[in-house]
Backbone bond lengths (Angstrom), bond angles and torsions (degrees), N, CA, C in turn:
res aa  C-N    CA-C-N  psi(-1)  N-CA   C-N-CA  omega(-1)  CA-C   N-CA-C  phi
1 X - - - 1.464 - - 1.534 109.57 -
2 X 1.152 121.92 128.12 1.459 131.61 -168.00 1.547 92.76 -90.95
3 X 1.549 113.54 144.34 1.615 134.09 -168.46 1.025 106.10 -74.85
4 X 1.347 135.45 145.20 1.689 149.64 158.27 1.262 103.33 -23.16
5 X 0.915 119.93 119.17 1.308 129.19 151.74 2.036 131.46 -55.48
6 X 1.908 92.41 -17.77 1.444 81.57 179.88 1.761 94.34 -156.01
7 X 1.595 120.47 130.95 1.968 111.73 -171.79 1.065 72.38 -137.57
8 X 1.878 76.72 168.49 1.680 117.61 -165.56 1.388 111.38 -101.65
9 X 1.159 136.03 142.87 1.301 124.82 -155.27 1.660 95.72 -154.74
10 X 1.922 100.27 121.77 1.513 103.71 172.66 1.129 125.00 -84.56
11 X 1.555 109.51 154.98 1.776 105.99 176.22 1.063 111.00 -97.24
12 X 1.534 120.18 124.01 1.367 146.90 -179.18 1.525 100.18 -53.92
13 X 1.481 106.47 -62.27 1.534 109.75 -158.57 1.367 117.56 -141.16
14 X 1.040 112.99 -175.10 1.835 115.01 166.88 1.670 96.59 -147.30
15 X 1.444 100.38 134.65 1.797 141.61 163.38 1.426 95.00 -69.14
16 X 1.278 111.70 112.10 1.368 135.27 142.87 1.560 127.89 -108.76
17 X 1.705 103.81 95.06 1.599 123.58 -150.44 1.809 93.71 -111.35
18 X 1.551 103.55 152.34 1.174 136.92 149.67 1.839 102.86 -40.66
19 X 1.092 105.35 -38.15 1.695 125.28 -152.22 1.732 111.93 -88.80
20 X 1.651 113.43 69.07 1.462 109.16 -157.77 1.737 111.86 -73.01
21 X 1.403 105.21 -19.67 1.373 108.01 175.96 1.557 132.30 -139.64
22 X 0.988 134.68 -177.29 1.953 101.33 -171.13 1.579 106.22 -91.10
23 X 0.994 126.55 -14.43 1.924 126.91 -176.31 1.983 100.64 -68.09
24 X 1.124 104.82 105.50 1.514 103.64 -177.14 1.762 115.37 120.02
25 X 1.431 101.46 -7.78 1.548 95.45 173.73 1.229 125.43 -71.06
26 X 1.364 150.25 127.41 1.269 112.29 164.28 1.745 144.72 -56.28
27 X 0.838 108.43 170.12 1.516 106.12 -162.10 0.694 90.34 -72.12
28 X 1.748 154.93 -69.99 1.742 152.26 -171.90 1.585 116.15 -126.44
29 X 1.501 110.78 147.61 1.401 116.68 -158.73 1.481 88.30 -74.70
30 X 1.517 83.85 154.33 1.577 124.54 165.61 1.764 122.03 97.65
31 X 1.648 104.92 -11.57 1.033 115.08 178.88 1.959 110.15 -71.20
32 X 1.256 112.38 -27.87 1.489 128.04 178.83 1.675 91.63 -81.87
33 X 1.425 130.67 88.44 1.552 92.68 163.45 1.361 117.03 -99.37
34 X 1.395 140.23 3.16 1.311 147.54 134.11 1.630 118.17 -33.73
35 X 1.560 120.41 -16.71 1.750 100.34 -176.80 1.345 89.49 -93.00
36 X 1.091 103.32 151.68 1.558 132.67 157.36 1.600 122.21 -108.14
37 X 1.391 94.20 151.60 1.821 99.03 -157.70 1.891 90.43 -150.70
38 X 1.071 105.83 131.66 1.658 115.76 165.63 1.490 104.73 -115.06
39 X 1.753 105.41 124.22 1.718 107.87 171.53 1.593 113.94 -111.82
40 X 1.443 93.76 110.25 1.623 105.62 -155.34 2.176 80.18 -80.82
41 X 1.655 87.92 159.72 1.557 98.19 176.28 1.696 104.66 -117.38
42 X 1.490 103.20 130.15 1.628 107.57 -170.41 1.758 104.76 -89.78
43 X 1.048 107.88 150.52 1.502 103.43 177.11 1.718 108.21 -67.22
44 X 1.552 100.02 168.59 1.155 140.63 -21.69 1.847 115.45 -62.59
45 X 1.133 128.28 15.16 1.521 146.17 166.44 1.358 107.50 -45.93
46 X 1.348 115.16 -71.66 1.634 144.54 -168.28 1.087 114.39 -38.95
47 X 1.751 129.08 42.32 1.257 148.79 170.72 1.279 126.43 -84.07
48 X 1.908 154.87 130.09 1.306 100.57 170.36 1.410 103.94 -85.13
49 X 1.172 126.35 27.56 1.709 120.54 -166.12 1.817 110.17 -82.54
50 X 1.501 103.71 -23.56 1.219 126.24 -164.21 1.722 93.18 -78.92
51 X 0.827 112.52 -42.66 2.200 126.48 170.85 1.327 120.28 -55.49
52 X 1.511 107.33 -28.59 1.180 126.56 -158.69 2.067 99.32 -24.83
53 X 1.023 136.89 109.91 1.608 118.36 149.10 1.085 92.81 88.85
54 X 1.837 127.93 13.96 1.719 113.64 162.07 2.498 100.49 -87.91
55 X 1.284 88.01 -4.00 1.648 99.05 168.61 1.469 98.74 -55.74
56 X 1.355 135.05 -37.65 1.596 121.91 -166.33 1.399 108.75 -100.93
57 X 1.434 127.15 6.73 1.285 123.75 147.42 1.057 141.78 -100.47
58 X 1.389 141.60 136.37 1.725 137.40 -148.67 1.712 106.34 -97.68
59 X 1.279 128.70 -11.16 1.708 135.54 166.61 1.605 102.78 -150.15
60 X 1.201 82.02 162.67 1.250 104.43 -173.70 1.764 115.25 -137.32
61 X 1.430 110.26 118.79 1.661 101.91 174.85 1.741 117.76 -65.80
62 X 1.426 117.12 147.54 1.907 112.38 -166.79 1.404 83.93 -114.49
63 X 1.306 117.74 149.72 1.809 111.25 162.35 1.348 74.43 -131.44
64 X 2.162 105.51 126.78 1.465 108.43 165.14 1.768 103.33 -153.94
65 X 1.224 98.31 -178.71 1.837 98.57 -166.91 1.350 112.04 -105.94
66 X 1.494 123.14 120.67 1.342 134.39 154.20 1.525 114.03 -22.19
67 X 1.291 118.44 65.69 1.325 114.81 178.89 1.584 133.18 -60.16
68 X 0.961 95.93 -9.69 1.518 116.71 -157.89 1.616 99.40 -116.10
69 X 1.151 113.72 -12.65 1.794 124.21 -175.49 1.553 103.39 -106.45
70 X 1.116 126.66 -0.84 1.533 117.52 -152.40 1.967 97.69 -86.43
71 X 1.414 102.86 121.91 1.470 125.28 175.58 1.693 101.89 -121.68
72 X 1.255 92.82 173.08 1.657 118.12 179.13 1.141 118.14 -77.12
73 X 1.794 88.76 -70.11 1.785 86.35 171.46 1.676 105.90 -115.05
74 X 1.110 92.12 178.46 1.813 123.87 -171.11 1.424 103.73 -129.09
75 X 1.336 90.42 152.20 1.627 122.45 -169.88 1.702 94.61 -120.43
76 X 1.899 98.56 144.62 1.456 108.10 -178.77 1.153 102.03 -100.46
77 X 1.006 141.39 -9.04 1.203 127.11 154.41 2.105 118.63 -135.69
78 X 0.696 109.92 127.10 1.656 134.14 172.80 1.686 130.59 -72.09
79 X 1.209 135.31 -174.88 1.591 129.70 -164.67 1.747 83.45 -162.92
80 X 1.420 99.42 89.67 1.742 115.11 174.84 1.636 110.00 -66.00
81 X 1.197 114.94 111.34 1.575 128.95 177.15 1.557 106.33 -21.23
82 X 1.715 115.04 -49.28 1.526 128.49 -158.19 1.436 90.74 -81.08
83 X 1.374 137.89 -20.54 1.299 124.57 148.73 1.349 139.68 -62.67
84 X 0.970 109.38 -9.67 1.731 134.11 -177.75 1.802 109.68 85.19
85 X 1.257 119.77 26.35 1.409 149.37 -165.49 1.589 99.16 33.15
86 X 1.192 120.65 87.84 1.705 127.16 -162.18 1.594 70.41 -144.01
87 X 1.070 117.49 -74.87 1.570 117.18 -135.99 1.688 98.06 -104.21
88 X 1.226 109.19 140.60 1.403 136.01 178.33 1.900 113.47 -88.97
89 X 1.355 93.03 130.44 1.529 104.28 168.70 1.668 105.31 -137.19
90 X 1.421 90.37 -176.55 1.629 98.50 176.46 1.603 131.86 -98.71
91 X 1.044 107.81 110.95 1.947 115.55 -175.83 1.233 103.94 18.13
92 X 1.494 87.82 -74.85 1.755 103.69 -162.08 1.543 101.30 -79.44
93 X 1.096 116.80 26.35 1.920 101.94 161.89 1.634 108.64 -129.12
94 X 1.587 106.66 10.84 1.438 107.62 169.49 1.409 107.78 -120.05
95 X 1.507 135.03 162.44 1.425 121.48 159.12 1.901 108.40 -101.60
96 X 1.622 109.80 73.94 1.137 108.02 177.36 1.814 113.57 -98.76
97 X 1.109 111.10 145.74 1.475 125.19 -166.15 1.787 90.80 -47.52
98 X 1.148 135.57 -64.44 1.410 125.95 -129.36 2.107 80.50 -100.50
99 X 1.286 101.85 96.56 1.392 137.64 156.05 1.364 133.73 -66.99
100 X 1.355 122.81 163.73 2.050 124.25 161.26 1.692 84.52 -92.40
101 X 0.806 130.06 -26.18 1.371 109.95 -167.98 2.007 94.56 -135.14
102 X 1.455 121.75 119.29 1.285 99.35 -154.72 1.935 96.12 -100.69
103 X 1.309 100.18 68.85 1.409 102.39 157.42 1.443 132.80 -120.70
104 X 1.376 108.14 160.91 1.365 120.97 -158.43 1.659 91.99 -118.83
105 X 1.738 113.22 169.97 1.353 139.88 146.46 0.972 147.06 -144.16
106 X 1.121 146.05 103.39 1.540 156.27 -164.51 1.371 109.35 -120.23
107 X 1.919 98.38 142.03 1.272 130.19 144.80 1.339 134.12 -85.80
108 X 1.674 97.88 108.01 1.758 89.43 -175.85 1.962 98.87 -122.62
109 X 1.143 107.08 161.10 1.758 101.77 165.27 1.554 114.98 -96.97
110 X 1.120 91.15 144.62 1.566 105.34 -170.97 1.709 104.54 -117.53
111 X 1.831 81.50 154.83 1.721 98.64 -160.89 1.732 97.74 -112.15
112 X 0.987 115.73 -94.80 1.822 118.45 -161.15 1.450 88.47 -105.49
113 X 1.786 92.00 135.59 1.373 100.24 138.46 2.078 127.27 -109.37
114 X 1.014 74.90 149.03 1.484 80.67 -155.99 2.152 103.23 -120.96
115 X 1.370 107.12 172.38 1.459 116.26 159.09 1.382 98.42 -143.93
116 X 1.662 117.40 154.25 1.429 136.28 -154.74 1.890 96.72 -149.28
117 X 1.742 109.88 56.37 1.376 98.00 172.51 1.818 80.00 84.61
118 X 1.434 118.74 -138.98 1.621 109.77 -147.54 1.819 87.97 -113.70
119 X 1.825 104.72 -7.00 1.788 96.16 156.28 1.616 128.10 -38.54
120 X 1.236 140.92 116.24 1.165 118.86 137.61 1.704 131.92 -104.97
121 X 1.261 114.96 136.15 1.584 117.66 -158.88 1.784 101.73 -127.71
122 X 1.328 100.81 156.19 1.440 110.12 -174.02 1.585 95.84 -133.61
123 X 1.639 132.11 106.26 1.380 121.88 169.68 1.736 124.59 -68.07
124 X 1.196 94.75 145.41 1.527 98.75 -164.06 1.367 104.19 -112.86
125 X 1.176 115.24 151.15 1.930 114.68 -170.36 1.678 83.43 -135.80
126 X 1.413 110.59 152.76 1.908 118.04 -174.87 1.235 111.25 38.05
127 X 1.249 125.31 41.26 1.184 108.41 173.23 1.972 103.59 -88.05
128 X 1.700 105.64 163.13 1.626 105.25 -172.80 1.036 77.58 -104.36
129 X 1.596 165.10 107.74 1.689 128.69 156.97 1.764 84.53 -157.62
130 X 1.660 102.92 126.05 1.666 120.19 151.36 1.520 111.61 -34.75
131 X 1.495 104.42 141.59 1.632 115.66 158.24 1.157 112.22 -69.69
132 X 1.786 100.59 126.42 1.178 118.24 -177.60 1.737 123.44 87.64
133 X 1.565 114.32 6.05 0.826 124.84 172.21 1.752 113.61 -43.74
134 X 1.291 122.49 154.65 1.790 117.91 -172.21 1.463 84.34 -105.79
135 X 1.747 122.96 150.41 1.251 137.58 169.10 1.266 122.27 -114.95
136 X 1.366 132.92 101.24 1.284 149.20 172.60 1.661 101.15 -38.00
137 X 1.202 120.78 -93.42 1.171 152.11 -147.09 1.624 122.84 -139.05
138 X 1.712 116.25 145.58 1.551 101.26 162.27 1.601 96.62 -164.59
139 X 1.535 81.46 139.65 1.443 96.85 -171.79 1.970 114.15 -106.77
140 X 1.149 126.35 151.11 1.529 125.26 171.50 1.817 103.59 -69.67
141 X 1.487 94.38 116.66 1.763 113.47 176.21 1.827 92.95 -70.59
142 X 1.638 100.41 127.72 1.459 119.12 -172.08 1.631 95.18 -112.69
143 X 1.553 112.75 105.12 1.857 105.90 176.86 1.518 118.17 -55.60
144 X 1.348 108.04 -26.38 1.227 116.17 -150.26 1.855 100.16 -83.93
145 X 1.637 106.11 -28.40 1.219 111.45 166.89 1.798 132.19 -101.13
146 X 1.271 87.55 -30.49 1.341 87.73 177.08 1.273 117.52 -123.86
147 X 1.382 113.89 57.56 1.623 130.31 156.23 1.707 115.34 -131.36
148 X 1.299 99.78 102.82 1.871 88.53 -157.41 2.047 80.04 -112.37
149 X 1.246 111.54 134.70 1.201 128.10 -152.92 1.412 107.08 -83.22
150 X 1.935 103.45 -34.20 1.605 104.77 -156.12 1.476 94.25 -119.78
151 X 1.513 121.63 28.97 1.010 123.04 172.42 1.960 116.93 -72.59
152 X 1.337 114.22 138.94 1.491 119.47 178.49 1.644 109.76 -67.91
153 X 1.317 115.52 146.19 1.526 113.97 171.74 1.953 106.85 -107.37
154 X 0.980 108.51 2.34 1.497 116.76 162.57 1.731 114.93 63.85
155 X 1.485 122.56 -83.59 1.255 132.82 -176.72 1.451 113.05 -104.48
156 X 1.573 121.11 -1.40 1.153 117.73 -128.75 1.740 89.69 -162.02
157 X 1.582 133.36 59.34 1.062 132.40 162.60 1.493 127.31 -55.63
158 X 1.291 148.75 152.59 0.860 170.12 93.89 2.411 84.92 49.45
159 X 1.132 115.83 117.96 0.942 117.82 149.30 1.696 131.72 -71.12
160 X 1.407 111.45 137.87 1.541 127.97 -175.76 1.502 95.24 -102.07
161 X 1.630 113.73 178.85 1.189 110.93 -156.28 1.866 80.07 -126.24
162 X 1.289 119.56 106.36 1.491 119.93 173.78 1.266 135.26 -43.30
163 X 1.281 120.65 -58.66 1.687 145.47 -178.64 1.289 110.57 -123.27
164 X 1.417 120.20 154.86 1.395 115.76 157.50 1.873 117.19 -94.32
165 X 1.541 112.86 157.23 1.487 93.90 -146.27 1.984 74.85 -118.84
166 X 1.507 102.24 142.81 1.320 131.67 -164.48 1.584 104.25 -114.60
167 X 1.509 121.17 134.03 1.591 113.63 -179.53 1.404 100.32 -105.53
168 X 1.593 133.35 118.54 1.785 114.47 162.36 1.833 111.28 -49.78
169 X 1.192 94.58 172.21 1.343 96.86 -164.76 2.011 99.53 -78.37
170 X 1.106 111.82 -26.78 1.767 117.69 165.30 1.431 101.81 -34.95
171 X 1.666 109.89 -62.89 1.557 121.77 -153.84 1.060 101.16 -72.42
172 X 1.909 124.89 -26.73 1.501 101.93 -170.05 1.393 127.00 -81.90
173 X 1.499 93.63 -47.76 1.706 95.71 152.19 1.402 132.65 -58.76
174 X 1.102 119.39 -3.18 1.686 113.27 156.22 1.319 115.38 -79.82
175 X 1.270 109.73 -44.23 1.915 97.18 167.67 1.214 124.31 -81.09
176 X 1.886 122.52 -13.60 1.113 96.86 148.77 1.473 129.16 -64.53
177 X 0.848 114.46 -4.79 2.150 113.40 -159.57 2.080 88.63 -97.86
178 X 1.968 114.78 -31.83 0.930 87.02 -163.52 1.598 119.02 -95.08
179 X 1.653 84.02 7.60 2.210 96.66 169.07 0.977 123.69 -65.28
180 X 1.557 100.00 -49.09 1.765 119.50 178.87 1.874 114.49 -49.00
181 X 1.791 80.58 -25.09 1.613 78.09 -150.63 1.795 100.03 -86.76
182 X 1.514 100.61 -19.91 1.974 101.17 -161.14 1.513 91.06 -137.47
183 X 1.244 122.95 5.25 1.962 113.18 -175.42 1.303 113.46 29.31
184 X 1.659 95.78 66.80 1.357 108.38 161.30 1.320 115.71 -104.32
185 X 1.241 156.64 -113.56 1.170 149.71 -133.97 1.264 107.89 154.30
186 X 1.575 132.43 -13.56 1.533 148.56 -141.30 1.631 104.32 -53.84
187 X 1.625 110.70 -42.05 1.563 103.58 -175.31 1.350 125.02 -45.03
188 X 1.998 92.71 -64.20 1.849 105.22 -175.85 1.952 99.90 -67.40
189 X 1.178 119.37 -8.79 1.900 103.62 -174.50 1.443 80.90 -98.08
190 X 1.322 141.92 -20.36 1.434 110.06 -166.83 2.165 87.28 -88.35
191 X 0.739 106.82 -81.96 2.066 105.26 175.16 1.682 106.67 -10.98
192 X 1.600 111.87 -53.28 1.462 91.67 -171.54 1.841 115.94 -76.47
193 X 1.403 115.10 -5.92 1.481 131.14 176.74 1.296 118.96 -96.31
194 X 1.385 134.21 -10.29 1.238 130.64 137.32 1.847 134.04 -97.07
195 X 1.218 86.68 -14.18 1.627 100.75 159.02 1.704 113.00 -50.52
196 X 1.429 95.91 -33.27 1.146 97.31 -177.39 1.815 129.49 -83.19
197 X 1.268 97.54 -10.26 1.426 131.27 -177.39 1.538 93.63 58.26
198 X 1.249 111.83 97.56 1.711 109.66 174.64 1.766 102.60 -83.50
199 X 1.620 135.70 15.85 1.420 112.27 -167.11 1.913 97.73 -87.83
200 X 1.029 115.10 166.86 1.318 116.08 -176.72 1.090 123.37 -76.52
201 X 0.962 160.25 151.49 1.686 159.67 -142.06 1.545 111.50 -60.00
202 X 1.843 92.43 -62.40 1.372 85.38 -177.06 1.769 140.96 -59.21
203 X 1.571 107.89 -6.75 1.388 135.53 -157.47 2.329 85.42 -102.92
204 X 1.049 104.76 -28.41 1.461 100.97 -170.53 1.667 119.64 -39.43
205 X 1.072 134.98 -32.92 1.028 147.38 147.51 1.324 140.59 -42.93
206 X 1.324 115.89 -45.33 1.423 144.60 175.28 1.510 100.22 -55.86
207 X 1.980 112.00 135.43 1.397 115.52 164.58 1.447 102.05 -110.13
208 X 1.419 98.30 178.70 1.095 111.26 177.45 1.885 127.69 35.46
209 X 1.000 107.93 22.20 1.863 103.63 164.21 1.510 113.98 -95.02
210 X 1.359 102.32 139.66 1.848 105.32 -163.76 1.827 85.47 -99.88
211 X 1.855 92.35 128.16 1.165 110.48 175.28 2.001 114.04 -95.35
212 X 0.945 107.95 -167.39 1.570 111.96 156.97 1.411 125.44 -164.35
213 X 1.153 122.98 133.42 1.610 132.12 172.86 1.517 115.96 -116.94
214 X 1.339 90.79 123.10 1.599 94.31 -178.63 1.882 108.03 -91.59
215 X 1.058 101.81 137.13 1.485 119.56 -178.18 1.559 114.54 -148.65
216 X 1.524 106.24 113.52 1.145 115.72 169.17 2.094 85.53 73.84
217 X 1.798 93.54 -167.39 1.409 79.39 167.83 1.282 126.33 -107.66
218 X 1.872 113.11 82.47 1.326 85.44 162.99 1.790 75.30 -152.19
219 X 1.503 113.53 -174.64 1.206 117.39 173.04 1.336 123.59 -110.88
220 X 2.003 126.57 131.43 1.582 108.06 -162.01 1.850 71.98 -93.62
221 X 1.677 97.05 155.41 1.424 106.13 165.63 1.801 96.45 -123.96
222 X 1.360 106.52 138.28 1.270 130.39 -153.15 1.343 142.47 -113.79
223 X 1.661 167.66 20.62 0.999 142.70 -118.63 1.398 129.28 -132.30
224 X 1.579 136.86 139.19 1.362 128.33 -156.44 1.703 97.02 -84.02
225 X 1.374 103.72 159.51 1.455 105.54 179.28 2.117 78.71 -125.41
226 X 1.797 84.30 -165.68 1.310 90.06 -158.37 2.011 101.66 -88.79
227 X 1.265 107.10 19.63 1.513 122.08 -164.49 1.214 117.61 -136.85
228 X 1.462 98.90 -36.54 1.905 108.20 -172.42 1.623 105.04 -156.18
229 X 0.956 96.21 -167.31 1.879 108.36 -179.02 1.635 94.12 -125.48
230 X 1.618 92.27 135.73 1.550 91.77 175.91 1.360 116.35 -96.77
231 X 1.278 161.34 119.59 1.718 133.38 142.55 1.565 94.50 -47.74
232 X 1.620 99.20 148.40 1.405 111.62 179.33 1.987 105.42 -102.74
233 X 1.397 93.46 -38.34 1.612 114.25 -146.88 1.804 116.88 173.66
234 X 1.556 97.13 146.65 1.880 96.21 170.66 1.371 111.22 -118.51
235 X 1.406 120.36 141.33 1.208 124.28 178.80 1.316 91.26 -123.16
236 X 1.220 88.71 132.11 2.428 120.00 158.59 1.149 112.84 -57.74
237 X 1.286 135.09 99.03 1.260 129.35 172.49 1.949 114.42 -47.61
């Protein structure tokens, strides 16, 4: 008997991210290690018995769904951002969100497990994943197996750090006022998230246009000069 062609699959959890919208994520986990991410467990999941002894591992692999990407149809081949979306490859030789099947996987390291009343939550450090992302599955990251050293990265080298990123004196005192105020971390996660230059290929060139990334609730407003990246300022949503 030939296998289903199509199963039903429960959601373990929900991603509660720093990360309110997708412009500003990084492209692959762990490069952010300043974001923080809580993966709450939905019932009937929401056990800590189900954790039992994931305390003695330092990451963990997530299998969860592009929620925010989900289309009808799919394309066999795609125009990968890190190409400057010029050039075409095939689905399955990029890991781009808009999928036949719209799932994702990440390695992030995890900090406390905890319960909050009949919450149970697992904190997440580098994680890449939208608020509110849905969670398939997660497995304990094994170094010994799944770190292969001399493996090729193909289209997709090792990111460099472009510009150095500059705060006006507006922006700095707004994240100082907004640490004090919520003990967040916002300075070094906002520097290591434009360090990264999240604008899309074709914009790489371009000075001076004020961007924005929403994080947490407020908005960073943003812009590259011909030397560095500026923060301008934060606005409160």
């Amino acid at each position: 008997m030939l296998p289903s062609n199509s199963f039903s699959l429960s959601t373990i959890g929900i991603i509660h991210s720093c990360y309110k919208e997708k412009f500003g994520i990084p492209k692959q986990p762990g490069l952010i290690d300043r974001a923080t991410a809580r993966l709450e467990l939905l019932p009937p999941y929401n056990r800590l018995d189900t954790l039992e002894g994931l305390d003695d591992f330092s990451h963990i692999w997530i299998q969860f769904i592009f929620h925010a990407c989900i289309k009808e149809n799919w394309k066999a081949k795609i125009r990968p951002p890190r190409l400057g979306g010029k050039e075409k490859l095939g689905v399955f030789a990029t890991r781009a969100t808009h999928r036949p099947n719209p799932i994702g996987l990440s390695v992030v390291k995890i900090g406390r497990i905890y319960q909050e009343g009949k919450r149970i939550f697992i904190d997440l450090y580098g994680a890449d994943l939208l608020d509110g992302t849905p969670v398939l599955d997660i497995k304990p990251y094994l170094p010994y197996a799944d770190s292969i050293t001399d493996a090729r990265g193909g289209f997709a080298p090792k990111p460099t750090q472009t510009k150095p990123v500059q705060f006006s004196e507006q922006a700095k005192n707004q994240c100082e006022h907004y640490q004090s105020l919520h003990n967040r971390e916002i300075t070094s996660l906002i520097k290591q998230i434009i360090e990264q230059d999240p604008r899309p290929a074709y914009l790489s060139n371009q000075v001076d246009r004020e961007h924005g990334i929403k994080l947490w609730d407020v908005n960073i407003k943003w812009c590259a000069r011909s030397d560095h990246f500026e923060i301008l300022r934060i606005e409160y949503e």
